[in-house]
N, C-alpha and C positions, 0 to 999 in steps of 0.2 A: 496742599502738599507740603509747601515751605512749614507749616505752624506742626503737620507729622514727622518731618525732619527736627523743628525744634525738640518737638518732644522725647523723639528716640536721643540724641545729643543731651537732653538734660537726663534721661536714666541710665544712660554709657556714664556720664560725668559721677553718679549715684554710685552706680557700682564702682570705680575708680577710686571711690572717695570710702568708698567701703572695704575694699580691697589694703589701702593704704592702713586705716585706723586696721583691721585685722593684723596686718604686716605689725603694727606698733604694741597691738595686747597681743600676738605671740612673743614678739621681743620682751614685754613684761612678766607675762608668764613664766619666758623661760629665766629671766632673770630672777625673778620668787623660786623656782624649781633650784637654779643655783644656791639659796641661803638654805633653802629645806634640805637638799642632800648637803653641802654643809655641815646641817648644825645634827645630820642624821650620821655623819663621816663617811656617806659616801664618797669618796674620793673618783672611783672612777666616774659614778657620776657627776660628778663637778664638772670633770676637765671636757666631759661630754657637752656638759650645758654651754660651757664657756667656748665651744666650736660654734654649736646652735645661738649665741647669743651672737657672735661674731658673722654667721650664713645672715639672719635678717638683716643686721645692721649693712650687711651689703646689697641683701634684697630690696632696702628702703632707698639706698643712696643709687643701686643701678635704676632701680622704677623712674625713679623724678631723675634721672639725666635723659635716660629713652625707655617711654612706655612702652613702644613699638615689640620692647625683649620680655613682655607680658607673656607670652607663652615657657621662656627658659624658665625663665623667674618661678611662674608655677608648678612647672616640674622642679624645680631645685625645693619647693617650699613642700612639695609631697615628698618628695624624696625623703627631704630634716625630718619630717612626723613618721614618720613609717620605721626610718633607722633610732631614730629616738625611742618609738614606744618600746620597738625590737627590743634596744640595750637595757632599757629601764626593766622591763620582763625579765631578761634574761637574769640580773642582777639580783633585783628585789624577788622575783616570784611571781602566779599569778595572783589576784585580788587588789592590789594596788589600787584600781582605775586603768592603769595605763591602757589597759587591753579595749577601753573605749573606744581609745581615740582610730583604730582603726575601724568604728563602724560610724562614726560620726563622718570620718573623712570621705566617704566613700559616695555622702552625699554629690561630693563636690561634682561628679560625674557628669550631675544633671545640668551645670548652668555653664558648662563649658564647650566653647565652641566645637562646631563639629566639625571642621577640620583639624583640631587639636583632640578629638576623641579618642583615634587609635593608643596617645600614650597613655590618656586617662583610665581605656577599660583596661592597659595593660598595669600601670598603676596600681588599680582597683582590684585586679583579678591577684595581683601580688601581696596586696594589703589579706586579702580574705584568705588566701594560702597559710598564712603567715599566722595571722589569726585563729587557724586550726591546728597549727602546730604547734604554735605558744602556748593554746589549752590545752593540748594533750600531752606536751611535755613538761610544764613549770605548772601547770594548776594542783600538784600533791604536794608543792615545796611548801613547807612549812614554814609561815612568817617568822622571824627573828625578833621582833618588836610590833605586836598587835595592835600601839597604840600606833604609832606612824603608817601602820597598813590603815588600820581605820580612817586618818586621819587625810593620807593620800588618795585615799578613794572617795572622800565627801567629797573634796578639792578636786579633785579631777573629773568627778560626777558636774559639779557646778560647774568647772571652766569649758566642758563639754555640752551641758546645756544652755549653755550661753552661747556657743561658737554654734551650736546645732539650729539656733534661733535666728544669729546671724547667715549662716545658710542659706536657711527658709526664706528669708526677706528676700537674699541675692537672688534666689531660683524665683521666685514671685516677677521680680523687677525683669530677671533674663526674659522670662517667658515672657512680659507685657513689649520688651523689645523686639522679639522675634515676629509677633504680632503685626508689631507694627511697621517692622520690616517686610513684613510677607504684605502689610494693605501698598505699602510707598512703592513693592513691587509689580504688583499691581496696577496701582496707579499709572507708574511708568510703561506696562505691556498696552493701559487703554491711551497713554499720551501718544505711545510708538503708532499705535492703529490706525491714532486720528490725524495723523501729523506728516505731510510729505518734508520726506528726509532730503530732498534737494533745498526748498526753498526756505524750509521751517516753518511755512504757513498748515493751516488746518485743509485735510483734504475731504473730497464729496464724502465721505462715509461721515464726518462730522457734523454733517447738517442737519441731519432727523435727532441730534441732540439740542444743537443748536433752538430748532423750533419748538420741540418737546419745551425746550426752558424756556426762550424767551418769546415765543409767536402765538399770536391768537387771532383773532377775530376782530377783539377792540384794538390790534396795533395798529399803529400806522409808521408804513415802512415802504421802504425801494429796496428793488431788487434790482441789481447790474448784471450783465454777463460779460465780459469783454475777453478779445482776442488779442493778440500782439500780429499786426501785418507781417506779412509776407515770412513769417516764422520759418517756416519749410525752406525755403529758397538761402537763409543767413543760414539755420542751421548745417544745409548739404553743402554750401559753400565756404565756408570759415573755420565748420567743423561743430562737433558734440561740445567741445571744453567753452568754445563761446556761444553756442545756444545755450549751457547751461548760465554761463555769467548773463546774459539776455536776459533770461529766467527770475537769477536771483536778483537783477537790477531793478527790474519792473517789481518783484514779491516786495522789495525795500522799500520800494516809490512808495506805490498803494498804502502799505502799512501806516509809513509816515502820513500820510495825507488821512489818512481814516482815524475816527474818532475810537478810542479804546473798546469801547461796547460794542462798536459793528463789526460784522463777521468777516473775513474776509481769507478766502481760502480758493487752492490752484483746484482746477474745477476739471483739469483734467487736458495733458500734450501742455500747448499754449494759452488754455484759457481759463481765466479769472470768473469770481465770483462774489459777489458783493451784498451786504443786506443792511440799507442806516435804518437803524431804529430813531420811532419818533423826529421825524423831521419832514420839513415841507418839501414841497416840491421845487422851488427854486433855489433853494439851499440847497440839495441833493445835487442840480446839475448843476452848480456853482465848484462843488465836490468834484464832480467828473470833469466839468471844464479844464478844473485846476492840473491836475493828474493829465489831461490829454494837454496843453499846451507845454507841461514842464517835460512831457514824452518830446515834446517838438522843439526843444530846445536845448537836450542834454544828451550825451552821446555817452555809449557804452562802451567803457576799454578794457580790451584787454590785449594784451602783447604791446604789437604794431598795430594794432587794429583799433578804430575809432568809427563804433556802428551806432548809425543812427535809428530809435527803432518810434514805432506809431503802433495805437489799438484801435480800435474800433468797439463800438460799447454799444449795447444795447438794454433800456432802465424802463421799469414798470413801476406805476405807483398802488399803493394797497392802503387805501383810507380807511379810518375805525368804523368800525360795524359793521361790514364786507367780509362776507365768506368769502373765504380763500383758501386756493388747492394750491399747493406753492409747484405742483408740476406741472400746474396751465402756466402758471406766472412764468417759469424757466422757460418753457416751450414759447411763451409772447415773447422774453427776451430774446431767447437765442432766436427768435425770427428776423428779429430786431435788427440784431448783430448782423446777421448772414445779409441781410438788406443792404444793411451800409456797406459793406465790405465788396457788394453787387455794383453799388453805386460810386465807387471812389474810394474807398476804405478811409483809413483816419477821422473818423466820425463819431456824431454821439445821435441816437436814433432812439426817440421815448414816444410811448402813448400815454404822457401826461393832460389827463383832460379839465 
């Protein structure tokens, strides 16, 4: 999961980074567009370009103070291209090029978020309005100079199939993020499923994964079942808020005390569940020893209150090469359990032979 987070973080950073360099070749562009009308005496459009050269250069400096305004930013950046191509048409004519840039932009649609969509199909349906009206009103105006039509239309052809290429890359990299946001979400609906939300530990429905992956035949493993004593009587008397801290005291112990590889999940009310992979048998109750004395010597607080709590355990061993039903094994445990708890409770009860 972590290394699928990295991944989505390094193609946000991709697009970011792509975004920005865009933002700097439209400020280029439109600065070449400034010397071309220029040296063609469009005047109005000069003073046009030198607004549009003046919009990025704010677009660049508000982005790097707060990304965060990445949605303003690119409606203010559809906005500039859309009122641009408008003026340049209206001005020059159609032929130019300019009438590209609104089907080029239109791409944009596709790699932008979907709760930013409503302004982008609004955007997009105004570009394409716009676009029909442009040809059906200025496409019979007569160039004034063929050579600077010609020559704005190769130009604008190429800065359009560059921008159209860039696009494509952005919509590629969107789509592999969405991807991979839909598996992390995922992930996250199978961590929710597996996982009780009071203790943080892994609950029973995790275990037939658990075995699926790590249990066989050739393992050799213990299995614990343990309860927390007199759980019923703390929790009707103290209350819900300190059987829960009861709960999350002991889920902490346990954790700490168990080796990272073994399983260890709330098995259901008050009782634990346990599975040490590859380890002997006097190790494993060295394990539970440890766990049940530091139960008998450490008290749960909370408030005013200072409870003292015990389990009772009950542990089967499963040697290599031994078929195993792991629902005899739980059933031998919890026999186990229920025995001690018969006999004195605070105990550790095994059929290790």
């Amino acid at each position: 999961m972590s290394s699928s987070f990295t991944l989505t973080k390094d193609l946000y950073s991709k697009i970011e980074y792509i975004l920005r360099i865009t933002n700097i070749l439209a400020f280029a562009i439109h600065a070449s567009y400034f010397l071309i009308f220029l040296i063609m005496e469009q005047y109005i459009l000069v003073t046009v370009n030198s607004f549009s050269i003046i919009i990025y250069l704010f677009i660049q400096a508000a982005y790097t103070n707060s990304p965060n305004n990445s949605k303003i930013l690119l409606t203010l950046f559809q906005f500039e291209i859309i009122i641009h191509a408008l003026i340049c048409i209206m001005v020059l004519g159609w032929g130019y090029g300019f009438e590209m840039i609104f089907i080029t932009f239109i791409i944009t649609i596709f790699f932008v978020e979907t709760s930013y969509k409503k302004v982008t199909y609004f955007l997009t349906f105004v570009q394409f309005v716009l676009f029909i009206i442009c040809c059906l009103k200025f496409y019979d105006i007569a160039a004034k100079n063929t050579f600077w039509k010609d020559f704005c239309f190769i130009y604008n052809f190429i800065i359009m199939s560059f921008l159209a290429m860039v696009l494509s890359y952005m919509l590629e990299i969107s789509n592999q993020v969405a991807y991979l946001n839909a598996q992390r979400e995922k992930e996250n609906i199978k961590n929710i499923s597996n996982q009780d939300p009071l203790t943080k530990l892994s609950n029973r429905h995790s275990l037939q994964g658990f075995i699926k992956e790590y249990l066989s035949k050739d393992k050799q493993f213990i299995l614990v079942l343990s309860d927390i004593d007199d759980f019923k009587k703390a929790n009707d008397f103290y209350g819900h808020n300190v059987g829960d801290s009861i709960l999350v005291h002991i889920s902490s112990l346990l954790k700490n005390i168990l080796r990272e590889d073994d399983f260890l999940c709330r098995w259901g009310g008050e009782e634990f569940l346990i599975i040490m992979l590859d380890i002997d048998k006097n190790s494993a109750l060295n394990v539970i020893k440890r766990a049940k004395n530091i139960l008998n010597t450490t008290f749960v607080k909370h408030g005013d209150y200072e409870i003292k709590t015990t389990m009772t355990f009950g542990a089967v061993y499963h040697d290599k090469d031994e078929e195993f039903d792991i629902e005899t094994m739980i059933k031998k445990a919890d026999d186990l359990m229920y025995k001690g708890k018969k006999t004195g409770k605070n105990k550790i009860l095994h059929d290790f032979k």
